[in-house]
C-alpha positions in Angstrom: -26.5 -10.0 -7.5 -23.7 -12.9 -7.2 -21.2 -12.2 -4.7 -18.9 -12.3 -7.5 -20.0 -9.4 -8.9 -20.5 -7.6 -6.0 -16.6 -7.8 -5.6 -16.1 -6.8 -9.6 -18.3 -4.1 -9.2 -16.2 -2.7 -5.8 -14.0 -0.2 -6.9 -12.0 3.0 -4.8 -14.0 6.2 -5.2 -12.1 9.1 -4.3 -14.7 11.4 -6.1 -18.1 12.2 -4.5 -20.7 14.1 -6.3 -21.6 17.7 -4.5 -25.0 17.0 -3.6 -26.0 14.7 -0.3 -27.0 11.5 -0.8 -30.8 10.6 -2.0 -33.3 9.3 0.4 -32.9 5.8 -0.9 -29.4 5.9 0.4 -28.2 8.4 3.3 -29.9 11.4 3.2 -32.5 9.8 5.5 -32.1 11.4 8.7 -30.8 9.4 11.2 -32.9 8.5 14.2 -31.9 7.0 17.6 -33.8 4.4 18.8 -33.8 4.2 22.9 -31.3 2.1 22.5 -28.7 4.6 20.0 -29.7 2.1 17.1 -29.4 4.1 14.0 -32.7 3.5 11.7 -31.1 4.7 8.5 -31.3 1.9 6.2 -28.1 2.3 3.9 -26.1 3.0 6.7 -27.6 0.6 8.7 -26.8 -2.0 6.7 -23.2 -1.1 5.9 -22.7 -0.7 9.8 -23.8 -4.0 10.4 -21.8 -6.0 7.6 -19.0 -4.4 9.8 -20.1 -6.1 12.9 -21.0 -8.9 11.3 -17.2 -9.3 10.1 -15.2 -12.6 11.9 -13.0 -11.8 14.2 -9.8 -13.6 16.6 -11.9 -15.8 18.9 -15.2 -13.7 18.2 -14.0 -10.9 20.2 -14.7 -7.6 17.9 -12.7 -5.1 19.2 -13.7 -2.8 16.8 -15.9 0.1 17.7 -17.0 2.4 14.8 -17.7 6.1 14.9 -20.4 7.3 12.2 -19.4 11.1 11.1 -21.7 12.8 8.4 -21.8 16.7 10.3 -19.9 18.4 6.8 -17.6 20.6 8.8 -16.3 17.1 10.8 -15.7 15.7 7.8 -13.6 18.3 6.3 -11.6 19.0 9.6 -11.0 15.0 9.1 -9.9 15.7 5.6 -6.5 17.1 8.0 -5.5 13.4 9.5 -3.4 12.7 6.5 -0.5 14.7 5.0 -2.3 13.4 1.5 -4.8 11.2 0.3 -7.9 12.4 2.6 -8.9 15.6 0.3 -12.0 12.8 -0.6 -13.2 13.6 3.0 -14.5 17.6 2.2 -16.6 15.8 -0.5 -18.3 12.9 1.5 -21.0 12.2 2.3 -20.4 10.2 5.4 -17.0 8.6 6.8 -16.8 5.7 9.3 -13.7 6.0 11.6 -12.8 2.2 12.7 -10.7 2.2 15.6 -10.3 -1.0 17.5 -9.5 -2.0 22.0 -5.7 -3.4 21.4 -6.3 -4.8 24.9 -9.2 -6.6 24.1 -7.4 -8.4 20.8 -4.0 -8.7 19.6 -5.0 -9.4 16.4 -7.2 -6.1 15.8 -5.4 -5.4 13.1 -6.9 -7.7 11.2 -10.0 -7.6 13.0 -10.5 -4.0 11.6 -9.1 -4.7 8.1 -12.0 -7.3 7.6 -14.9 -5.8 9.0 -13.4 -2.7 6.5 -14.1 -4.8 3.8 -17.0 -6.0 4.9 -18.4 -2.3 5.1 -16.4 -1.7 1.7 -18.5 -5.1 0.0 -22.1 -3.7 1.9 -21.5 -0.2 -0.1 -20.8 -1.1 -3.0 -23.9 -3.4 -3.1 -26.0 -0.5 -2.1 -24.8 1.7 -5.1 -22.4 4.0 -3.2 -19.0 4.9 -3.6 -16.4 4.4 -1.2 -12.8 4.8 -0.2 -10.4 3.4 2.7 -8.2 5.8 4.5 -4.8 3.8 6.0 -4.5 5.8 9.2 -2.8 3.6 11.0 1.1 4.3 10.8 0.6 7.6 8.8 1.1 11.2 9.6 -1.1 14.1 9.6 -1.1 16.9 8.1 0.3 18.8 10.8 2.8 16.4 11.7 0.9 14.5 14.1 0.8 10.8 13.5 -3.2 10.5 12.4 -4.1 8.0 15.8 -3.2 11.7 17.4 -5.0 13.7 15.0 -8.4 11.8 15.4 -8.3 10.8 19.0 -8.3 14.9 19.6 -11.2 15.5 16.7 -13.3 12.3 17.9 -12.0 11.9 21.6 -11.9 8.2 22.0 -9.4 6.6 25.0 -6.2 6.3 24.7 -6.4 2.3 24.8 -8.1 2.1 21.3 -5.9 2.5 18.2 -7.3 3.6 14.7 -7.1 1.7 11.8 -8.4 3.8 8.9 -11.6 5.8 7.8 -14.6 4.3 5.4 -15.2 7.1 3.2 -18.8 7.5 1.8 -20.6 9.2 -1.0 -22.3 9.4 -4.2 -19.9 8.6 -6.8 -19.5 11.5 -9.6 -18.8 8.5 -12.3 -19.4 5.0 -12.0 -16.3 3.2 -12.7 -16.5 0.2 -14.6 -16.0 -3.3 -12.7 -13.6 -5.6 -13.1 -13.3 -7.5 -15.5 -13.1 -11.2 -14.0 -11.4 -12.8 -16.9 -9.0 -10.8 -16.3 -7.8 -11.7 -13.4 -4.3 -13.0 -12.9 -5.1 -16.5 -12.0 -1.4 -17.5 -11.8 -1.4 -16.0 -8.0 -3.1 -18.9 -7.2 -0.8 -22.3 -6.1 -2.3 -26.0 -5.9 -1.2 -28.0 -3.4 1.9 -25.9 -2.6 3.7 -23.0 -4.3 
C-alpha cells in the first residue's frame, strides 16, 4: 500500500463492532516474553510505530499503557465529560502519557508518536480514535490527568496526553478522497 493511501484510508472510528477482535488482529492473547515484550502481532506493531515516532533530541518521553481488560475500558469511558462513550465498545485503548521532566516538548512528542500508532492501525485494518485528555475534564469533574492517574496509577511527574482507542470498525468509512484536498493551504516560498 502507498503511504498515501494509508493516510486516505485513516479515518476516526468512534463505532466498534461488539465482538473482540479476530485472531489475525487482537484477539491473540498476549504473552510476555521475559523481558514484558508483548508477542501480539497487531498490537505489536502499532506499539512499536509509537516508539519509533521522532522525538525533541531523541529523548521519548512517552511511556504507553496497553488496556484491553473490558471493565478498564469502560471505567475509562468516565475520563471525559463526553466523547469517550467509544471506550465501552473497544477493543483495546492505548493511554499515552509522557515524563514532562524528561522533555519539554512532550507535547508533541506524544501527538506524533499518536499518529504514528493512528497510521500503524489503520494499515492493519482496524479502526481507531484519539481521545484529547490533556486539558479536559472528567466526567466527575476531575480534570482527566486526575481521573487516569487514579484508574492507571502512574507518578505524578508524567502528564497524559490522550487515549488511542482500538477496535473493529462496525462500517468501513470511505477514504479520502485525495483530489479533494484543499491544496490552497499550501504556500511556495512564503505565504
Amino acid at each position: 500500500m502507498e503511504i498515501l493511501d494509508i493516510f486516505a484510508n485513516r479515518r476516526s472510528v468512534r463505532k466498534y463492532a461488539p465482538k473482540p477482535l479476530e485472531d489475525e488482529a487482537l484477539d491473540k492473547i498476549l504473552k510476555a516474553d521475559a523481558q514484558g515484550l508483548l508477542e501480539d502481532e497487531a498490537l505489536d506493531k502499532i506499539l512499536k510505530a509509537g516508539l519509533l515516532a521522532p522525538s525533541g533530541h531523541a529523548r521519548r518521553p512517552w511511556e504507553f499503557i496497553l488496556v484491553r481488560d473490558k471493565q478498564m475500558l469502560e471505567r475509562l469511558s468516565g475520563c471525559r465529560s463526553s466523547g469517550a462513550d467509544m471506550l465501552k465498545q473497544a477493543a483495546a485503548a492505548i493511554v499515552v502519557i509522557a515524563d514532562e521532566q524528561k522533555q519539554d516538548v512532550w507535547i508533541e512528542d506524544c501527538s506524533v508518536a499518536l499518529g504514528y500508532m493512528h497510521l500503524a492501525a489503520s494499515a492493519l485494518k482496524l479502526g481507531s480514535c484519539w481521545v484529547q485528555v490533556r486539558l479536559r475534564a472528567a466526567a466527575d469533574g476531575r480534570s482527566c490527568e486526575e481521573f487516569l492517574r487514579e484508574v492507571l496509577g502512574f507518578p505524578p511527574n508524567f502528564k497524559a496526553e490522550a487515549i488511542l482507542v482500538l477496535g473493529v470498525p462496525q462500517r468501513s468509512p470511505s477514504p479520502h478522497d485525495l483530489q479533494k484536498l484543499n491544496l490552497s493551504k499550501i504556500h511556495k516560498e512564503k505565504f
